[in-house]
C-alpha positions in Angstrom: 72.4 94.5 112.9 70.9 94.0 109.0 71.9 90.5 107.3 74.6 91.9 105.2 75.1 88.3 103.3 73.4 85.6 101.0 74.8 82.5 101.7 75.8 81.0 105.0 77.5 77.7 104.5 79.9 75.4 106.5 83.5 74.5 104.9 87.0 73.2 105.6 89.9 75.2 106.7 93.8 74.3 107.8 93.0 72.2 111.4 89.7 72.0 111.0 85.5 73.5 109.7 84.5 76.6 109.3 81.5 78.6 108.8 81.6 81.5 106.1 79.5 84.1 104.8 79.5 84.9 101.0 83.0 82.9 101.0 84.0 85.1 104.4 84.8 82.6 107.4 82.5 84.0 110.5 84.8 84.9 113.6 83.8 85.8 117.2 82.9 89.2 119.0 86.7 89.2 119.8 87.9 88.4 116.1 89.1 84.8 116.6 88.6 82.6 113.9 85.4 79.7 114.4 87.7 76.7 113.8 85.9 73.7 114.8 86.6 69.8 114.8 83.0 68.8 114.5 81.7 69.4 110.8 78.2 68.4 112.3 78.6 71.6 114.9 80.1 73.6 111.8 76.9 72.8 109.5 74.4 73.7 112.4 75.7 77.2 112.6 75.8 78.0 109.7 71.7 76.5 109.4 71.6 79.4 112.3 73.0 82.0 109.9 70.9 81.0 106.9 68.1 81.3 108.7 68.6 84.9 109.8 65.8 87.1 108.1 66.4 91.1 107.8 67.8 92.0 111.2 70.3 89.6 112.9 68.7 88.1 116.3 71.8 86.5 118.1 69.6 85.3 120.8 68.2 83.3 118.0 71.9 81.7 117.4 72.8 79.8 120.2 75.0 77.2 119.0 76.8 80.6 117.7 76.9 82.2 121.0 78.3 78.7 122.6 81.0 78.9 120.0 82.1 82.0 120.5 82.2 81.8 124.5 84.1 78.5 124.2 86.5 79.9 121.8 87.1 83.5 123.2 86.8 82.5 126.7 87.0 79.0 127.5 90.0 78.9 125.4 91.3 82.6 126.3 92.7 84.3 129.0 89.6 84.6 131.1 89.4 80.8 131.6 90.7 81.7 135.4 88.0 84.1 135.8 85.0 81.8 134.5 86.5 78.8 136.3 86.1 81.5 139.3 82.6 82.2 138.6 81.8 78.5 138.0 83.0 77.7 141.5 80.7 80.1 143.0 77.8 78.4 141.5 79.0 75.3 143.7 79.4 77.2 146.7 76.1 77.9 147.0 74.5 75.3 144.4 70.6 75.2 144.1 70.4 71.5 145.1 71.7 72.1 148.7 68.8 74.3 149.8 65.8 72.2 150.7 62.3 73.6 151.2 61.0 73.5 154.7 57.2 73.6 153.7 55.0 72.9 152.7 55.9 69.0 152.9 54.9 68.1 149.0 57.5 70.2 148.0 60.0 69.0 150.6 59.8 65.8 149.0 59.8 66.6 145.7 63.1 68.5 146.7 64.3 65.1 148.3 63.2 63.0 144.6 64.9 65.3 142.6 68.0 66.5 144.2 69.1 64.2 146.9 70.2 61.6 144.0 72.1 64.5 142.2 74.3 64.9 145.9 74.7 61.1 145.6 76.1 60.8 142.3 78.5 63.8 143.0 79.9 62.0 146.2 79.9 58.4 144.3 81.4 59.7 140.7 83.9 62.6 142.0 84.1 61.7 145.3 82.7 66.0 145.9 80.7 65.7 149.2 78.1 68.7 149.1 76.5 69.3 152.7 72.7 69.7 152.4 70.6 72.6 154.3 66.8 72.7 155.0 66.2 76.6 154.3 67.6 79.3 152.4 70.1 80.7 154.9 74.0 80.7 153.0 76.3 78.0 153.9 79.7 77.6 153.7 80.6 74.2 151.8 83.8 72.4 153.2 87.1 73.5 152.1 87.4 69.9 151.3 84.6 70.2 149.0 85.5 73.6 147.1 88.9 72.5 146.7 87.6 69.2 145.1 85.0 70.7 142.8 87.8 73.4 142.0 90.3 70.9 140.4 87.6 69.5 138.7 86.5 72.5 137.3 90.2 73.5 136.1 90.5 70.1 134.1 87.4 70.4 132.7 88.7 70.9 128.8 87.4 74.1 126.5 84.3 72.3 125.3 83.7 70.9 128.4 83.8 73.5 130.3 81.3 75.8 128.1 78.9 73.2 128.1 79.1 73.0 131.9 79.6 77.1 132.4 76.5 77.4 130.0 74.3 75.1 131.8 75.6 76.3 135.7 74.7 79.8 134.7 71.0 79.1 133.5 70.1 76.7 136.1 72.0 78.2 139.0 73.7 74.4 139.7 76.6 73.0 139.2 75.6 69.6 140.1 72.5 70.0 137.4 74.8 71.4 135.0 77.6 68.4 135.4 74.7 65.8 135.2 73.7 67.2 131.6 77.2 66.8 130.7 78.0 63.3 131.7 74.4 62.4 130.0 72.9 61.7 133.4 70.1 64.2 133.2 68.2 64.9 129.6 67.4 68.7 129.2 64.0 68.1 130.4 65.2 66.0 133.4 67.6 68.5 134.1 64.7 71.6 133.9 62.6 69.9 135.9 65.4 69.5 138.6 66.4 73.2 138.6 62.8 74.7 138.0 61.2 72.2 140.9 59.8 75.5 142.9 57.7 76.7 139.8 56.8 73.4 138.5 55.5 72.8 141.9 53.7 76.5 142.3 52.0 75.6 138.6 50.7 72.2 139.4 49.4 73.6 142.9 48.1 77.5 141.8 47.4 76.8 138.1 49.2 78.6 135.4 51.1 81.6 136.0 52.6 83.0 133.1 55.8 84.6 134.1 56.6 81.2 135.6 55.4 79.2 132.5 57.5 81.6 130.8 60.4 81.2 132.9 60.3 77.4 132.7 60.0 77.3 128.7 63.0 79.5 128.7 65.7 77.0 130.5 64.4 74.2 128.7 64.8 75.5 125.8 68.8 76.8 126.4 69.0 73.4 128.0 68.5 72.0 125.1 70.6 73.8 123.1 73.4 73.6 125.2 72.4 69.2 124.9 72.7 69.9 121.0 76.2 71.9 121.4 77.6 68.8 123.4 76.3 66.3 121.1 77.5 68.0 118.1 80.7 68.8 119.4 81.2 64.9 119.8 79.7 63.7 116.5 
């Protein structure tokens, strides 16, 4: 899509800060209104906006994109569905499946995700059973219930953060460590990306996996901003 504006700037609105474009208030791919409570969040998108250049890039907006998903989603009717698709990523979270071999990478398996298991057990009392291999299985009814209820309390903003960071690390756990400040982005990419990190230190540099790596800690990252924006 061409830039069809001059000025991007963050403003007030009834209930809260928007962001508008030549004096138009931006709204989402579903037409809702960007109404937020955080002017910090407000001025950052609208930095994304200005800094558009001919075409607009959304992938290069994604403060914007975490916006919209937590207005026209996390606040809309398919709340039920994403809280759905969240639970899945528990079902069969990344930090369950250790490595058999070679024994290196067993432990660095152990250092970085046996603590996560711990602090889901010891914080909201969600036992996850642990598996050497890559064979599915079945968490406890117990512990899908649990994780479930959780998930269905988290609030709108919340909930994106944690949806956001679930779907690009393939972990719940990793994702609900970001959120309660437990992991930093780069703690929490080197947690979810502990395979390549491993197969780059051993093999050398492989760019597909260098590329891969840059990529989550980068969305990590912004998803760290959203949260701490939303909250300032």
């Amino acid at each position: 899509m061409k830039k069809f504006y001059k000025i991007a700037e963050a403003g007030t609105a009834p209930g809260g800060y928007v962001v508008r474009l030549d004096g138009k208030p931006v709204r989402t791919p579903l037409k809702n209104l960007i109404l937020l409570d955080s002017k910090a969040l407000a001025e950052a998108i609208a930095t994304e906006w200005a800094a558009q250049g001919g075409e607009i890039k959304p992938a290069t907006m994604p403060l914007t994109q975490l916006a919209n998903t937590m207005i026209d989603k996390a606040k809309g009717d398919d709340r039920d569905e994403m809280n759905a698709q969240l639970l899945g990523y528990g079902g069969s979270d990344l930090v369950c499946y250790f490595a058999t071999h070679p024994t290196p990478l067993v432990k660095l398996h152990q250092e970085y995700w046996t603590p996560l298991v711990d602090w889901m057990k010891e914080k909201y009392g969600i036992a996850f059973e642990t598996i050497s291999g890559i064979q599915y299985h079945q968490q406890s009814d117990e512990c899908l219930e649990k994780l479930q209820k959780l998930i269905e309390n988290l609030s709108p903003e919340d909930f994106t953060v944690v949806q956001a960071a679930a779907a690009t690390t393939g972990s719940v756990v990793i994702a609900l460590a970001l959120l309660e400040g437990k992991l930093s982005p780069e703690e929490a990419c080197r947690a979810a990306c502990v395979d390549e990190l491993f197969q780059l230190k051993t093999w050398g540099e492989d760019a597909e996996a260098r590329k891969r790596v840059d990529i989550i800690h980068s969305e990590l990252k912004s998803i760290m901003q959203f949260r701490d924006l939303l909250k300032s």
